[in-house]
PDB file of N, CA, C and O in Angstrom:
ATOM      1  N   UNK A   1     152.170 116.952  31.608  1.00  0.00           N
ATOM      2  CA  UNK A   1     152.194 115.508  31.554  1.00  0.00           C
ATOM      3  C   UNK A   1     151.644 114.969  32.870  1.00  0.00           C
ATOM      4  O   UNK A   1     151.971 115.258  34.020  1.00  0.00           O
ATOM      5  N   UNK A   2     150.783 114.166  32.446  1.00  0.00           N
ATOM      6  CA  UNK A   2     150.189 113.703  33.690  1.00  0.00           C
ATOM      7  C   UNK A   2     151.169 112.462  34.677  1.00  0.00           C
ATOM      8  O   UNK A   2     151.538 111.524  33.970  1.00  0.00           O
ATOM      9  N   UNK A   3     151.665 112.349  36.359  1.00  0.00           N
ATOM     10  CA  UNK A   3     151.924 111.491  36.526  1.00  0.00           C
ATOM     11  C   UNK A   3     153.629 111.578  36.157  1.00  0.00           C
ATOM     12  O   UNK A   3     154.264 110.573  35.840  1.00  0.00           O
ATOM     13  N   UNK A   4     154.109 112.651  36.235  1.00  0.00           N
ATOM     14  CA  UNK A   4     155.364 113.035  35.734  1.00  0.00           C
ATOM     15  C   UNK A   4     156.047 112.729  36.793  1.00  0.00           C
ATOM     16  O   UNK A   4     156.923 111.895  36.566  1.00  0.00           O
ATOM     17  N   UNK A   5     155.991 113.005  37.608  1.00  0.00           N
ATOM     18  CA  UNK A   5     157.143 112.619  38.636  1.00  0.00           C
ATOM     19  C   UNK A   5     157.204 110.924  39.328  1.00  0.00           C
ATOM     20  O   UNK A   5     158.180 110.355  39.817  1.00  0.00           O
ATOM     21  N   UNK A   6     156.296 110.595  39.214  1.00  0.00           N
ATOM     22  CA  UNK A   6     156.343 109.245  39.425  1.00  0.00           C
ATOM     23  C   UNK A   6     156.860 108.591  38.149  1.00  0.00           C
ATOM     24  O   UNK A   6     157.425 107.515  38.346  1.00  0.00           O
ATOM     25  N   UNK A   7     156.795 108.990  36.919  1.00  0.00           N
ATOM     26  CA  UNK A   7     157.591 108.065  35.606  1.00  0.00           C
ATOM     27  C   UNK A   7     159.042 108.888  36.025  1.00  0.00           C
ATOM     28  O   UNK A   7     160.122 108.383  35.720  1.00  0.00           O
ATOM     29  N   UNK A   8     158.985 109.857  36.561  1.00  0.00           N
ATOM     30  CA  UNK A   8     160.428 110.137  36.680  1.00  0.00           C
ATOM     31  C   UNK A   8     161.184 109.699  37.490  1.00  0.00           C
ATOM     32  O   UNK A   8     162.392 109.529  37.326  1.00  0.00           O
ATOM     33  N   UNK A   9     160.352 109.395  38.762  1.00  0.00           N
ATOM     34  CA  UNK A   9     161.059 108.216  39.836  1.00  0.00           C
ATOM     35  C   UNK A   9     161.488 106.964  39.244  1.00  0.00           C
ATOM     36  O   UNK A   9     162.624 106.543  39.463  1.00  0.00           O
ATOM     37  N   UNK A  10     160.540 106.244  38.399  1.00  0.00           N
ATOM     38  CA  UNK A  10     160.767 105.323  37.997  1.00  0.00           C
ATOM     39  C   UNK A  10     161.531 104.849  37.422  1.00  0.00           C
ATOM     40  O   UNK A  10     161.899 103.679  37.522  1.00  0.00           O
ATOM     41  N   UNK A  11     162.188 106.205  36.223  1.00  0.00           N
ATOM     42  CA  UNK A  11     162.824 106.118  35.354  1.00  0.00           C
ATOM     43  C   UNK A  11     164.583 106.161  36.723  1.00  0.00           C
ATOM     44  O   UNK A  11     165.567 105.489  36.414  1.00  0.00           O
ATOM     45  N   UNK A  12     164.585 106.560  37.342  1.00  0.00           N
ATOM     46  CA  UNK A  12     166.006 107.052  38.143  1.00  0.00           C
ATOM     47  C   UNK A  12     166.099 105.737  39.073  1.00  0.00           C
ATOM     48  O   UNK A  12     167.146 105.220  39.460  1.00  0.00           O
ATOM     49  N   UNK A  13     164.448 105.191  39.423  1.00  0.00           N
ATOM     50  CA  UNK A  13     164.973 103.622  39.994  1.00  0.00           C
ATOM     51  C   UNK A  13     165.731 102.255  39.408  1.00  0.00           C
ATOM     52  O   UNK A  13     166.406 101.320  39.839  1.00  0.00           O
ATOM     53  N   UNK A  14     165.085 102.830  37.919  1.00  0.00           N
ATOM     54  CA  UNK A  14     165.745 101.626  36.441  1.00  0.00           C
ATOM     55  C   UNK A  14     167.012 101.684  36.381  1.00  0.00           C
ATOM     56  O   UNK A  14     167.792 100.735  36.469  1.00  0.00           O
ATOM     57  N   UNK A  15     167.372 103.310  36.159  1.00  0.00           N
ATOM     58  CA  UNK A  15     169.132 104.149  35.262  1.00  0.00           C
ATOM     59  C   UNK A  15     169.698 103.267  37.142  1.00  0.00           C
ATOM     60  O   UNK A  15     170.367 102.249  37.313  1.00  0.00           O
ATOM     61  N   UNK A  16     169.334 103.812  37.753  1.00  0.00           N
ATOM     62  CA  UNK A  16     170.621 103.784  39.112  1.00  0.00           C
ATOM     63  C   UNK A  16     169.942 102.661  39.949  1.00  0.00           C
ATOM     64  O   UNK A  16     169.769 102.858  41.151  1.00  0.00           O
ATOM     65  N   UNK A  17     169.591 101.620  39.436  1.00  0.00           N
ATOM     66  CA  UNK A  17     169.318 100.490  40.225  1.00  0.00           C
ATOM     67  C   UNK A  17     170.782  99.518  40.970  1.00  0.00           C
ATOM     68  O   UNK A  17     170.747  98.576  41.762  1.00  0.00           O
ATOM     69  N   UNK A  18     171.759 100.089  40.445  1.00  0.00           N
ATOM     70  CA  UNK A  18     172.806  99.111  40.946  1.00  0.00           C
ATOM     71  C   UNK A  18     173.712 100.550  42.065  1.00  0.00           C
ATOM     72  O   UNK A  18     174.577 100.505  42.940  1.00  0.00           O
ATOM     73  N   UNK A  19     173.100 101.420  41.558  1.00  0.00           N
ATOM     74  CA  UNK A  19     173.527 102.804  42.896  1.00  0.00           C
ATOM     75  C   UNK A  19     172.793 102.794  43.807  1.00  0.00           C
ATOM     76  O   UNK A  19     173.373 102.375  44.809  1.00  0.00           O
ATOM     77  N   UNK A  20     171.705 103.070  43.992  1.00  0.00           N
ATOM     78  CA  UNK A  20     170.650 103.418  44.918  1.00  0.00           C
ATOM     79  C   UNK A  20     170.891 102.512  45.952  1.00  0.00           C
ATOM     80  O   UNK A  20     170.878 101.290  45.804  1.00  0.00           O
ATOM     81  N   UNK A  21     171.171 103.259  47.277  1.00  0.00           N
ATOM     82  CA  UNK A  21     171.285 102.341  48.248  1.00  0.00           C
ATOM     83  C   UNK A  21     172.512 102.400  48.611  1.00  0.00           C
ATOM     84  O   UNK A  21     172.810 102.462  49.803  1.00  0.00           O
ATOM     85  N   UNK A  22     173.464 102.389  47.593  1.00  0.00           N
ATOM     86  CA  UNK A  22     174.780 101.928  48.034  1.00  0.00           C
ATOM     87  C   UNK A  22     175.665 102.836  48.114  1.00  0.00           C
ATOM     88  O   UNK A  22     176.478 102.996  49.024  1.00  0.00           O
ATOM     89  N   UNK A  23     175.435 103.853  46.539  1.00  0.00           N
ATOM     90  CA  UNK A  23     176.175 104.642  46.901  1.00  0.00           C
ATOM     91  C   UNK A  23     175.490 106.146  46.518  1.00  0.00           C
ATOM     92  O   UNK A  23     176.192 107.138  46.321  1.00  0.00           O
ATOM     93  N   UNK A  24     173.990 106.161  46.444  1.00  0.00           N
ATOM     94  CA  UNK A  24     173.607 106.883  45.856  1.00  0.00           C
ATOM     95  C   UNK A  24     172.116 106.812  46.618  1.00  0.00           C
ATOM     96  O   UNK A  24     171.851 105.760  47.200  1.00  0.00           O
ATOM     97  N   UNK A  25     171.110 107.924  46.634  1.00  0.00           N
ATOM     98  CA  UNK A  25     170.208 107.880  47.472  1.00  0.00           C
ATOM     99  C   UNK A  25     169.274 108.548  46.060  1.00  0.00           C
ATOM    100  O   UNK A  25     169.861 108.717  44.991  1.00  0.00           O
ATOM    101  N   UNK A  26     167.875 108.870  46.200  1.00  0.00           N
ATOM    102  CA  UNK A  26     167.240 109.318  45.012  1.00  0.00           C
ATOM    103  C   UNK A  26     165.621 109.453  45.248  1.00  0.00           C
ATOM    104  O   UNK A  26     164.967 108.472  45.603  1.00  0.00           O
ATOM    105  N   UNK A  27     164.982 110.818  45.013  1.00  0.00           N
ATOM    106  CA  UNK A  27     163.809 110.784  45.360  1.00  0.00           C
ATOM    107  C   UNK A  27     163.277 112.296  44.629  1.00  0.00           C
ATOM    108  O   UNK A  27     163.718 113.420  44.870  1.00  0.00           O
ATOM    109  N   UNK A  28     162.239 111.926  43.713  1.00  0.00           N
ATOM    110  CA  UNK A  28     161.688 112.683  42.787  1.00  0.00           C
ATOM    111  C   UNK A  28     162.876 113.010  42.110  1.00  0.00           C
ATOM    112  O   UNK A  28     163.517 112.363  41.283  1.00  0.00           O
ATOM    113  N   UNK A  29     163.133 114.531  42.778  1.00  0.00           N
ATOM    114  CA  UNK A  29     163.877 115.510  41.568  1.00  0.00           C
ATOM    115  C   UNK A  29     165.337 115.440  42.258  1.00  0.00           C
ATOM    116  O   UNK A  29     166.279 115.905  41.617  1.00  0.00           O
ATOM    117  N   UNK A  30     165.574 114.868  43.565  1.00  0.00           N
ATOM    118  CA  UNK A  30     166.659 114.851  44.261  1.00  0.00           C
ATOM    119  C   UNK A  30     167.471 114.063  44.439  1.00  0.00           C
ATOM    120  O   UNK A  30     167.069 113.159  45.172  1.00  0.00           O
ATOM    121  N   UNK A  31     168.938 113.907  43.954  1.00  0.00           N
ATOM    122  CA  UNK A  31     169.609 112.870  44.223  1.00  0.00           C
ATOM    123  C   UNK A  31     170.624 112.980  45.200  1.00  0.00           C
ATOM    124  O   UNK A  31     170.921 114.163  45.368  1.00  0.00           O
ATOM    125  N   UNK A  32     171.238 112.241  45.872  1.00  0.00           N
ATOM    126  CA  UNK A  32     172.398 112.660  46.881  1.00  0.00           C
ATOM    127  C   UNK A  32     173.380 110.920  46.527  1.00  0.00           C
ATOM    128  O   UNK A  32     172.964 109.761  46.550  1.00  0.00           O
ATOM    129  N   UNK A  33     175.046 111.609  46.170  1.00  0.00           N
ATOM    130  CA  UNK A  33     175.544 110.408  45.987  1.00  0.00           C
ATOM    131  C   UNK A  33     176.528 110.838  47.347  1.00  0.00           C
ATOM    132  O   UNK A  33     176.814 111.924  47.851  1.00  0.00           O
ATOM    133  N   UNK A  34     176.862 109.523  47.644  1.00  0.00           N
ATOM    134  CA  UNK A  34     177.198 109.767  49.335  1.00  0.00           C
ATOM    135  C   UNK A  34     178.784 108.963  49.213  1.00  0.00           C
ATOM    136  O   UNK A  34     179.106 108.245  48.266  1.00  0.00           O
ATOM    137  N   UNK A  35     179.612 109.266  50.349  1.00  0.00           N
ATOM    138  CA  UNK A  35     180.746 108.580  50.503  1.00  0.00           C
ATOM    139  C   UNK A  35     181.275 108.822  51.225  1.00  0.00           C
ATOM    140  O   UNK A  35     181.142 109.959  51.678  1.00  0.00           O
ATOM    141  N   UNK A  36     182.170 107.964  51.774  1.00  0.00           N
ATOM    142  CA  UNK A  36     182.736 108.254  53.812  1.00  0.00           C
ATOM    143  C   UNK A  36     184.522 109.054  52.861  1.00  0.00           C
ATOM    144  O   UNK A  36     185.016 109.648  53.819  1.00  0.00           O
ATOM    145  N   UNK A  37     185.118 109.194  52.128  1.00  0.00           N
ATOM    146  CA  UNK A  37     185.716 109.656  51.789  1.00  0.00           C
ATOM    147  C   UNK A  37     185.986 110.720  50.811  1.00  0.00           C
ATOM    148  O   UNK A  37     185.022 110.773  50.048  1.00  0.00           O
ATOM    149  N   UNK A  38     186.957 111.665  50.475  1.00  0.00           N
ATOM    150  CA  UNK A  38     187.132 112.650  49.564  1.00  0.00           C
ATOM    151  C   UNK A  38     187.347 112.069  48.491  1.00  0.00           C
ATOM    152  O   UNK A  38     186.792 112.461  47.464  1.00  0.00           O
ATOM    153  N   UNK A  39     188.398 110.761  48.495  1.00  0.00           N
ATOM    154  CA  UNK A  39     188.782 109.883  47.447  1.00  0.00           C
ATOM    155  C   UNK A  39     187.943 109.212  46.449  1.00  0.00           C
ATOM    156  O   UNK A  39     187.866 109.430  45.240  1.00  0.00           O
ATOM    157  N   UNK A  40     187.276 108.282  47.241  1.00  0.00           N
ATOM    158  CA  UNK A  40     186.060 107.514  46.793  1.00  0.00           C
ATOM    159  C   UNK A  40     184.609 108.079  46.533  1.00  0.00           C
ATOM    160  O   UNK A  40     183.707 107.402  46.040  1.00  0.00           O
ATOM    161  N   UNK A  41     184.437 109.925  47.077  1.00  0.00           N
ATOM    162  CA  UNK A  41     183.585 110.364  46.498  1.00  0.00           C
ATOM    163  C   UNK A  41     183.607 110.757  45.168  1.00  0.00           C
ATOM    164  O   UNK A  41     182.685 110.815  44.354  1.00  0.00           O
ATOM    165  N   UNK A  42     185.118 111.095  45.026  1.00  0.00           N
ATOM    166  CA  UNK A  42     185.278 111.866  43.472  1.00  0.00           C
ATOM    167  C   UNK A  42     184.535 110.224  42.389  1.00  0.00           C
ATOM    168  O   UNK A  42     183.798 110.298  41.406  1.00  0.00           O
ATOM    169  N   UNK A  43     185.176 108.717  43.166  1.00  0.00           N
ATOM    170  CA  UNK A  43     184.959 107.676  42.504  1.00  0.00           C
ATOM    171  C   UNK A  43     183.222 107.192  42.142  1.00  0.00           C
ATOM    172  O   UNK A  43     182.549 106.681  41.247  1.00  0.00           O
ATOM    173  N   UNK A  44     183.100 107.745  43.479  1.00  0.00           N
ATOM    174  CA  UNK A  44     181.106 107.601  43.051  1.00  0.00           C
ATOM    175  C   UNK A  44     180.910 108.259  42.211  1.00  0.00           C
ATOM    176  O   UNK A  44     180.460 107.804  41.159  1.00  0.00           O
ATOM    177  N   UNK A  45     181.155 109.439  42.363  1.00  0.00           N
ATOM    178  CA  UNK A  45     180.455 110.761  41.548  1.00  0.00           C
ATOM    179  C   UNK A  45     181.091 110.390  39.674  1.00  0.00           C
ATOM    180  O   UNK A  45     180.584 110.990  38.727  1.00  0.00           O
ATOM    181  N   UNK A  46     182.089 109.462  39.502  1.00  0.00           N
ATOM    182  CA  UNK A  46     182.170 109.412  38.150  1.00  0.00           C
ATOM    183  C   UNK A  46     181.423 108.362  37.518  1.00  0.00           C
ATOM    184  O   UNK A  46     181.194 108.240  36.314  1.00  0.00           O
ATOM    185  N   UNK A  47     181.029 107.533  38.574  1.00  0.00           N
ATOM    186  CA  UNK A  47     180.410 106.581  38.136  1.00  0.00           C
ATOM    187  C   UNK A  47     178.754 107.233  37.917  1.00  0.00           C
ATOM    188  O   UNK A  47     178.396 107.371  36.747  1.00  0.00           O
ATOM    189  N   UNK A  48     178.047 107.515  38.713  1.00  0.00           N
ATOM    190  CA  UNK A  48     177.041 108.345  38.739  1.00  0.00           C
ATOM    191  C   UNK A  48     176.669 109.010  37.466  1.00  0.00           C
ATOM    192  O   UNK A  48     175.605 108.821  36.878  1.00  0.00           O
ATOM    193  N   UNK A  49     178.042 110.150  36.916  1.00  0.00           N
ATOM    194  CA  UNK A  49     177.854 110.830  35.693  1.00  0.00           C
ATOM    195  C   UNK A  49     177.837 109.845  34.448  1.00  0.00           C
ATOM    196  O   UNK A  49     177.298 110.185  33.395  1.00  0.00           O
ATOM    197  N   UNK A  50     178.471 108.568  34.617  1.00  0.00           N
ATOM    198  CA  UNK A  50     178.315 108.347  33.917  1.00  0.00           C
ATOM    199  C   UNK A  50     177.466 107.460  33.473  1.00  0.00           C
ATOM    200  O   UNK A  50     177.730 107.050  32.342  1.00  0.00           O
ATOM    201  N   UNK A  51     176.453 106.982  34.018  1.00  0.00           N
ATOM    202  CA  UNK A  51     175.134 106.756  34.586  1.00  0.00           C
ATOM    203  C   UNK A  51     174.233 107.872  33.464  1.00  0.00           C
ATOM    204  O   UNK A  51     173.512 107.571  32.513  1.00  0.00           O
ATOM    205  N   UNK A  52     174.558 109.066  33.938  1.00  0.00           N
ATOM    206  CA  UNK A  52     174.022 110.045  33.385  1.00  0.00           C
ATOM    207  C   UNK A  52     174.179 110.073  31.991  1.00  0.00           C
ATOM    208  O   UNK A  52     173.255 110.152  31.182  1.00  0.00           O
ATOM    209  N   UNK A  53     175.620 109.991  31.681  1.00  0.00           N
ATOM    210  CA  UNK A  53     175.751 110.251  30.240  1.00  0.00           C
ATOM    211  C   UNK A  53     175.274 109.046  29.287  1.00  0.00           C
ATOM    212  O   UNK A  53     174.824 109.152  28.146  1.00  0.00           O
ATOM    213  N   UNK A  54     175.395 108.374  29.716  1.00  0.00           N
ATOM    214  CA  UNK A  54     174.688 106.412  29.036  1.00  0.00           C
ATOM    215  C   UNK A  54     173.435 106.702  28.563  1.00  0.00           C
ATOM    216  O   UNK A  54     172.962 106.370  27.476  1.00  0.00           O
ATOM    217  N   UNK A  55     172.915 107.354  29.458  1.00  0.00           N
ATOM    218  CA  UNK A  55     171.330 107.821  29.280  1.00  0.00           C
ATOM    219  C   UNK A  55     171.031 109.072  28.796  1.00  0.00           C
ATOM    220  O   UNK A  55     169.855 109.411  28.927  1.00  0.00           O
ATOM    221  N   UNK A  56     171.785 109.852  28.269  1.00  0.00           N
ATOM    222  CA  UNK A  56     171.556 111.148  28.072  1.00  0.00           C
ATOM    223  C   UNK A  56     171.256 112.550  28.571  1.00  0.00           C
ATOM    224  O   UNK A  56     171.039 113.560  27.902  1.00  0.00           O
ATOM    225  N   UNK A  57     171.291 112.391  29.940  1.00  0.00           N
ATOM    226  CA  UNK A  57     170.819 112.851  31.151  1.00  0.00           C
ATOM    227  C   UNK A  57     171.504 114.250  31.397  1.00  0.00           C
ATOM    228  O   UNK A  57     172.697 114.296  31.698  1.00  0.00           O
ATOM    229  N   UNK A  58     170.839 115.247  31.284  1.00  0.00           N
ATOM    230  CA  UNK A  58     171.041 116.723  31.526  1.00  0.00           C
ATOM    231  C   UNK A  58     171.032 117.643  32.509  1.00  0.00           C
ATOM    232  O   UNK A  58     170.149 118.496  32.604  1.00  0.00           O
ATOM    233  N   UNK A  59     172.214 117.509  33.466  1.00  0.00           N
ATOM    234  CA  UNK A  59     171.876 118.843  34.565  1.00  0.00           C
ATOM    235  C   UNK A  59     171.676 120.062  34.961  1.00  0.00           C
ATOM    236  O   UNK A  59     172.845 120.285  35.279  1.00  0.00           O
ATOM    237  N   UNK A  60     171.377 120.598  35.092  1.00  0.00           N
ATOM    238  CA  UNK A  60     171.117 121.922  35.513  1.00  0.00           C
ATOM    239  C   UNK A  60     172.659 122.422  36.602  1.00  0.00           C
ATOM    240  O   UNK A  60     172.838 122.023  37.753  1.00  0.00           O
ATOM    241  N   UNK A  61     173.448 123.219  35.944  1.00  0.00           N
ATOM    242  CA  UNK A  61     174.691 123.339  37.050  1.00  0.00           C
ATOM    243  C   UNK A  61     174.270 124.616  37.995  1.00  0.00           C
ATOM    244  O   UNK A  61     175.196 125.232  38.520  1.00  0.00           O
ATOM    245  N   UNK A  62     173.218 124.950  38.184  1.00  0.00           N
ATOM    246  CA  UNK A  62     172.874 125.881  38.887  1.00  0.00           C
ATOM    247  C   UNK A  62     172.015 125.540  39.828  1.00  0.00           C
ATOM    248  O   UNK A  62     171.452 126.350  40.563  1.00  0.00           O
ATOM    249  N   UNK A  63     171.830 124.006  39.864  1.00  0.00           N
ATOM    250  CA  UNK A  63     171.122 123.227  40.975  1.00  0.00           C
ATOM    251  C   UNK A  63     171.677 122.558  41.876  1.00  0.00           C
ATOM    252  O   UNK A  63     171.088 122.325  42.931  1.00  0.00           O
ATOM    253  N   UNK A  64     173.225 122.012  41.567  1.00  0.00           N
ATOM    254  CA  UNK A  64     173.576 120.775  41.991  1.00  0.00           C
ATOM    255  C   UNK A  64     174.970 121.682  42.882  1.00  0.00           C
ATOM    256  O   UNK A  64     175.561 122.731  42.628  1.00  0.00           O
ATOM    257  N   UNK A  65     175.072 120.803  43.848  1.00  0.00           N
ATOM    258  CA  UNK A  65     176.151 121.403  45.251  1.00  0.00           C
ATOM    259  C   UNK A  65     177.378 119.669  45.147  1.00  0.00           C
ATOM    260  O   UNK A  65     177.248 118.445  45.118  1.00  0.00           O
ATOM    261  N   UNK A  66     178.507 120.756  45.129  1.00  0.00           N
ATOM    262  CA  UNK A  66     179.405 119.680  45.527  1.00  0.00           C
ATOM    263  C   UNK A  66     180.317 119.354  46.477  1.00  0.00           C
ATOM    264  O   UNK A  66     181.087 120.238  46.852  1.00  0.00           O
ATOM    265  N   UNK A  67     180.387 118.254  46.947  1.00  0.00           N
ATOM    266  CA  UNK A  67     181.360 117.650  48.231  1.00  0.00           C
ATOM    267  C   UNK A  67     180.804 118.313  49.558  1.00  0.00           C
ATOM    268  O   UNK A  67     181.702 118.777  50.259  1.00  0.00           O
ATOM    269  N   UNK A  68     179.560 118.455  50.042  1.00  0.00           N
ATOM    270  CA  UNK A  68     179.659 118.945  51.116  1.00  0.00           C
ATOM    271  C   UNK A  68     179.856 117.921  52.147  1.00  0.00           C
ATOM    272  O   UNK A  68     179.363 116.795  52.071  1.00  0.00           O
ATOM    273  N   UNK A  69     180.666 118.383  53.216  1.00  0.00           N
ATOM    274  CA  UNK A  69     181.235 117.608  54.572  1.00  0.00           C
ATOM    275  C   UNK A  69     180.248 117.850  55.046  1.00  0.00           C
ATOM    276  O   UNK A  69     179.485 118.781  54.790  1.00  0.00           O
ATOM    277  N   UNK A  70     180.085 116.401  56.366  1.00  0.00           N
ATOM    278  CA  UNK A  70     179.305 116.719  57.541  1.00  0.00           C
ATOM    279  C   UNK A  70     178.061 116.308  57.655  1.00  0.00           C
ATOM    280  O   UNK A  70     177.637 115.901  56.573  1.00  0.00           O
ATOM    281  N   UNK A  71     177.136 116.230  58.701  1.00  0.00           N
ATOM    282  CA  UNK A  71     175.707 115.919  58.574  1.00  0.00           C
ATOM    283  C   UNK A  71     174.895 116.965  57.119  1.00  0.00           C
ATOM    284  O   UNK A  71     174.922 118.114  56.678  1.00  0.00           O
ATOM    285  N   UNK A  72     174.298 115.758  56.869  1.00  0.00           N
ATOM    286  CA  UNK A  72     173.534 116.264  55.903  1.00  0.00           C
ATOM    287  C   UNK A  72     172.478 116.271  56.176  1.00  0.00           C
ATOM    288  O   UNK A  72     172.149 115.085  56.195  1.00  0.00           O
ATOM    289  N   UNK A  73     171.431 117.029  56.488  1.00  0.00           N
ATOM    290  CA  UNK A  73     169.682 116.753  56.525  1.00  0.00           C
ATOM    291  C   UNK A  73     168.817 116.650  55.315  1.00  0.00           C
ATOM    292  O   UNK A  73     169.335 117.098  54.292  1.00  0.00           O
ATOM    293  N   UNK A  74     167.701 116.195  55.212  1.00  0.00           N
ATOM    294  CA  UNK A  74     167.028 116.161  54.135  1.00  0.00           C
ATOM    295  C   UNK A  74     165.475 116.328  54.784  1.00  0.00           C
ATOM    296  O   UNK A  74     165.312 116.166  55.994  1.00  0.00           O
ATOM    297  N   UNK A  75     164.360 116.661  53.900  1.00  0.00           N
ATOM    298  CA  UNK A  75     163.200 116.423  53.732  1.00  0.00           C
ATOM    299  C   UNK A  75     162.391 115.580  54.470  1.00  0.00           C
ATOM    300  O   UNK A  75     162.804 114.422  54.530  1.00  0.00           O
ATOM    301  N   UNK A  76     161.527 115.783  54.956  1.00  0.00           N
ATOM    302  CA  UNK A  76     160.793 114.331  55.501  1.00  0.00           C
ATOM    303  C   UNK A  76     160.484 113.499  54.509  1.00  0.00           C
ATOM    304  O   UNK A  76     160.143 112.343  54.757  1.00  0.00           O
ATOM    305  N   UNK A  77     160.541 113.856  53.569  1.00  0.00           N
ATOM    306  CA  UNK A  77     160.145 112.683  52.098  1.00  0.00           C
ATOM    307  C   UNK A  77     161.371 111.656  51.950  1.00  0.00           C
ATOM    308  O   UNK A  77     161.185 110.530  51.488  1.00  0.00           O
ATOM    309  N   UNK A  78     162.487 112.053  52.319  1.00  0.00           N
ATOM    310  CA  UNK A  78     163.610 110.882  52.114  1.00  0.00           C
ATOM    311  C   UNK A  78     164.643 110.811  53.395  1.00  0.00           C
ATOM    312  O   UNK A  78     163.863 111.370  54.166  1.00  0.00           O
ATOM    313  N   UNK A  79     165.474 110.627  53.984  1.00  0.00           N
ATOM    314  CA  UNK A  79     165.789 110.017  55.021  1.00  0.00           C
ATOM    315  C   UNK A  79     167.249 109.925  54.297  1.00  0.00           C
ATOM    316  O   UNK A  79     167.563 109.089  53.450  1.00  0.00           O
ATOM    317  N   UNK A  80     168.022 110.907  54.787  1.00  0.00           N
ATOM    318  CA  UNK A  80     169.671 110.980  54.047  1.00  0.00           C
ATOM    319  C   UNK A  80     170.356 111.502  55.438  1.00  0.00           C
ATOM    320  O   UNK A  80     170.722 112.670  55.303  1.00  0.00           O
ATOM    321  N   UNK A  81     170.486 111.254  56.043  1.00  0.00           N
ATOM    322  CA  UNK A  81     171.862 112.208  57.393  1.00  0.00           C
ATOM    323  C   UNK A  81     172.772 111.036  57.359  1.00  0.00           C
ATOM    324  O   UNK A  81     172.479 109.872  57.633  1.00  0.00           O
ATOM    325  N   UNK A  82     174.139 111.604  56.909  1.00  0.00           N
ATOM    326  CA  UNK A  82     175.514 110.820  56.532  1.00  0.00           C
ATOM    327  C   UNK A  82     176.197 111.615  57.567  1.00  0.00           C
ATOM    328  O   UNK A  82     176.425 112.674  56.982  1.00  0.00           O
ATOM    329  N   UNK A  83     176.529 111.691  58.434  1.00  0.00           N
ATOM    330  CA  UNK A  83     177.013 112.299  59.304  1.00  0.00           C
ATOM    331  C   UNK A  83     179.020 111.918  58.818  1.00  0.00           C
ATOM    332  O   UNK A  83     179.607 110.932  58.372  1.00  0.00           O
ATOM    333  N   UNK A  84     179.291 112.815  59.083  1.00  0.00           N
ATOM    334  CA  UNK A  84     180.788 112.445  58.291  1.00  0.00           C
ATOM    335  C   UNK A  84     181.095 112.262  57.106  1.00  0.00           C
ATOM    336  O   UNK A  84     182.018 111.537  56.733  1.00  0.00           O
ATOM    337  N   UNK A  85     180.283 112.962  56.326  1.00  0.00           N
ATOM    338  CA  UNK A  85     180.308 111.755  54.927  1.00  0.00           C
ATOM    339  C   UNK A  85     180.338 112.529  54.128  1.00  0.00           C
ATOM    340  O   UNK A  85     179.711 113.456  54.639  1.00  0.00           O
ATOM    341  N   UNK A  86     180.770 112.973  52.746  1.00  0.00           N
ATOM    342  CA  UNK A  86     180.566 113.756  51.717  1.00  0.00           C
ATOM    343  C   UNK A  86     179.679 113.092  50.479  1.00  0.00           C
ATOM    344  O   UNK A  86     179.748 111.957  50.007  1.00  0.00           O
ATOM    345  N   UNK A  87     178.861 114.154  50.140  1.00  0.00           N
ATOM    346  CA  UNK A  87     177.728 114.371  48.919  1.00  0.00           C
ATOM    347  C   UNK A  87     177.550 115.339  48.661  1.00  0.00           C
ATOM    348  O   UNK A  87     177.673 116.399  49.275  1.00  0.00           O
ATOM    349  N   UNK A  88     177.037 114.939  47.118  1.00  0.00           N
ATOM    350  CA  UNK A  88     176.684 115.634  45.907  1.00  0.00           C
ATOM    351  C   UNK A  88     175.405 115.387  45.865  1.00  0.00           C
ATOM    352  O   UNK A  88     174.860 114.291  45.735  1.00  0.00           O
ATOM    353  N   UNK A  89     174.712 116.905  46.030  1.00  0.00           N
ATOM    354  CA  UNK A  89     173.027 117.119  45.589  1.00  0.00           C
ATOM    355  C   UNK A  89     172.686 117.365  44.398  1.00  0.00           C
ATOM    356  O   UNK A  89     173.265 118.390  44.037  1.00  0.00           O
ATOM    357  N   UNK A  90     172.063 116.964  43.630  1.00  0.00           N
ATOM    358  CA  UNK A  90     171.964 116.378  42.009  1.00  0.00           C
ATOM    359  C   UNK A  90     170.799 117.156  41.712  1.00  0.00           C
ATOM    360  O   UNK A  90     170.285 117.096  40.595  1.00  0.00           O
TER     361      UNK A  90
END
């Protein structure tokens, strides 16, 4: 398919337009949902899935990492260091 990852960006800027930013970060194939707590991460992360499930949206559980503490680095393509903070790589 030609142009696939850009309809796929597109499509994850539409589904998580009221996440992105706030509590949720997103770029190509990568998502990171972020939160300064253990509490309120479990609370992102249900909202997120269910984000997912509204839309039909299928993960791969052999891709995705959960709750990690601490600085996070990322890619030069996206710009994620939560220093203190727990996320889920999608």
């Amino acid at each position: 398919m030609k142009n696939a990852e850009t309809t796929y960006q597109q499509t994850v800027n539409r589904i998580f337009k009221n996440q992105l930013g706030r509590i949720m970060e997103g770029y190509v194939d990568d998502m990171f949902v972020k939160s300064m707590t253990f509490k309120q991460h479990r609370l992102d992360f249900k909202k997120v899935f269910n984000v997912l499930s509204q839309y039909q949206i299928k993960l791969n559980p052999f891709k995705y990492v959960f709750a990690i503490k601490g600085e996070i680095g990322c890619s030069q393509k996206i710009h994620c260091s939560f220093e203190g903070a727990y996320s889920v790589v999608l």
